[in-house]
C-alpha positions in Angstrom: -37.4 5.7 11.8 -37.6 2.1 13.0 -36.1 3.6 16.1 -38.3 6.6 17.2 -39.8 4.5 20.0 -35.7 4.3 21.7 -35.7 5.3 25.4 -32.0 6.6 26.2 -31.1 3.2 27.7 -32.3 1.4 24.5 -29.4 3.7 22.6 -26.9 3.3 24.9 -27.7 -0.5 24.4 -27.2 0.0 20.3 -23.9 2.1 21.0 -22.6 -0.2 23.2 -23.4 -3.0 19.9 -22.4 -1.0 17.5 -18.7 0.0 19.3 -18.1 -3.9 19.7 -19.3 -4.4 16.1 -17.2 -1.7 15.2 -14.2 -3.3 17.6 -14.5 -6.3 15.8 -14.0 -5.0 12.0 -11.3 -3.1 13.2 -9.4 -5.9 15.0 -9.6 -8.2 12.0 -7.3 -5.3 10.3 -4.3 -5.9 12.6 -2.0 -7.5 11.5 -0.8 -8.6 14.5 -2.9 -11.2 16.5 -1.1 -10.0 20.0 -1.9 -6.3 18.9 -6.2 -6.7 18.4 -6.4 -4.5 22.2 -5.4 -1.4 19.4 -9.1 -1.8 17.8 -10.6 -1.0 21.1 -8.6 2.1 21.4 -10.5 4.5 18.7 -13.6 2.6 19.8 -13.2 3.8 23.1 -12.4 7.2 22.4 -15.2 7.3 20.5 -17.4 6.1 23.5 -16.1 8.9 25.6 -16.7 11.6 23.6 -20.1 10.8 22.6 -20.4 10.0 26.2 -19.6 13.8 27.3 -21.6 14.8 24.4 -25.3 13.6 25.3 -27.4 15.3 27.1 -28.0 14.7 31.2 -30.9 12.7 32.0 -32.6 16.1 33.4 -32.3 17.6 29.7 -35.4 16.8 27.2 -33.4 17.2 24.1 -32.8 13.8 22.0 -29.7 11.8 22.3 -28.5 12.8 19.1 -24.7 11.8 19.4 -26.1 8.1 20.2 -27.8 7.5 17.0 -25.0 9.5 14.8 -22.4 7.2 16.8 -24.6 3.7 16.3 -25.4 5.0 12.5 -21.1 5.5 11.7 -19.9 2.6 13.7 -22.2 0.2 12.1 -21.7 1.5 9.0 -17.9 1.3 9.4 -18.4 -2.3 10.4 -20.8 -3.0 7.6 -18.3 -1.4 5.2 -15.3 -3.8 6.5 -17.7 -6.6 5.4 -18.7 -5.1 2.4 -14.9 -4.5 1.0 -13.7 -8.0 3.3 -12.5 -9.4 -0.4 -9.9 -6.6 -1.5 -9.0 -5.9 2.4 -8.0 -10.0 2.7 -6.1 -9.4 -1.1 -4.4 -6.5 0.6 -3.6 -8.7 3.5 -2.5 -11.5 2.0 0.2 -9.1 -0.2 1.8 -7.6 3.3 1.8 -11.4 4.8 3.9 -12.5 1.7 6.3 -9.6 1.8 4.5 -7.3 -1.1 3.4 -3.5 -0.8 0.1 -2.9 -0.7 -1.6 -2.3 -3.8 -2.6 1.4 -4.3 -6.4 2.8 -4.7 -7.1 3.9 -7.7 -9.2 7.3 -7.9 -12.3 4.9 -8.7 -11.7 2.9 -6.0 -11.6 5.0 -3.4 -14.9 7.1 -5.2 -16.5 3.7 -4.7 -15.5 3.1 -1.1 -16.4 6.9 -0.3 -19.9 6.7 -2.1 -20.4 3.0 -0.6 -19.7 4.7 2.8 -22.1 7.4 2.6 -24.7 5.6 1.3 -25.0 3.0 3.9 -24.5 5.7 6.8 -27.2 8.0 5.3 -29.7 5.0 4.7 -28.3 3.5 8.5 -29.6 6.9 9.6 -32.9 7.0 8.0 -33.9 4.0 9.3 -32.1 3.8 12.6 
């Protein structure tokens, strides 16, 4: 793991980068411009559970809801990057009036596959 060597501060830091990362992807998704305070919302919900979640400082057990948070929300940022072309097709159908186009089956076996890859090889390295 490139990050064995984390103190507790050093994940909060990541979390803290990883929910604004995550903030981010999510806010370029609404379609509103005067709506973007709805990305923070499942961020920090997010936040607060993980929050009640770790362990006190007294405790010696690992921070493990830090690195499982920083691992999902950076995949989940990574993902919106990853997909950015059919999410701005998708967009660009509901600004001119259009439905969105459905997921095929493949489509969303790629997106789950895509997912758990880069979350599982976020968490191997992370």
């Amino acid at each position: 793991m490139l990050t064995s060597h984390f103190s507790r501060t050093e994940w909060w830091i990541a979390a803290a980068v990883a929910g604004v990362a995550l903030a981010v992807a999510i806010a370029s998704l609404v379609p509103a411009r005067k709506d973007w305070w709805k990305a923070v919302l499942p961020v920090l919900g997010a936040a607060v559970f993980v929050g009640l979640s770790a362990p006190s400082e007294e405790a010696d057990g690992d921070p493990i809801a830090l690195p499982l948070f920083t691992a999902t929300a950076l995949g989940l940022a990574l993902m919106r990057v990853a997909f950015a072309g059919h999410i701005k097709r998708q967009q660009e159908r509901a600004r001119s009036g259009q439905p969105w186009e459905r997921l095929t089956t493949r489509q969303k076996v790629v997106f789950f596959l895509t997912f758990t890859a880069v979350v599982a090889l976020m968490a191997r390295f992370l």
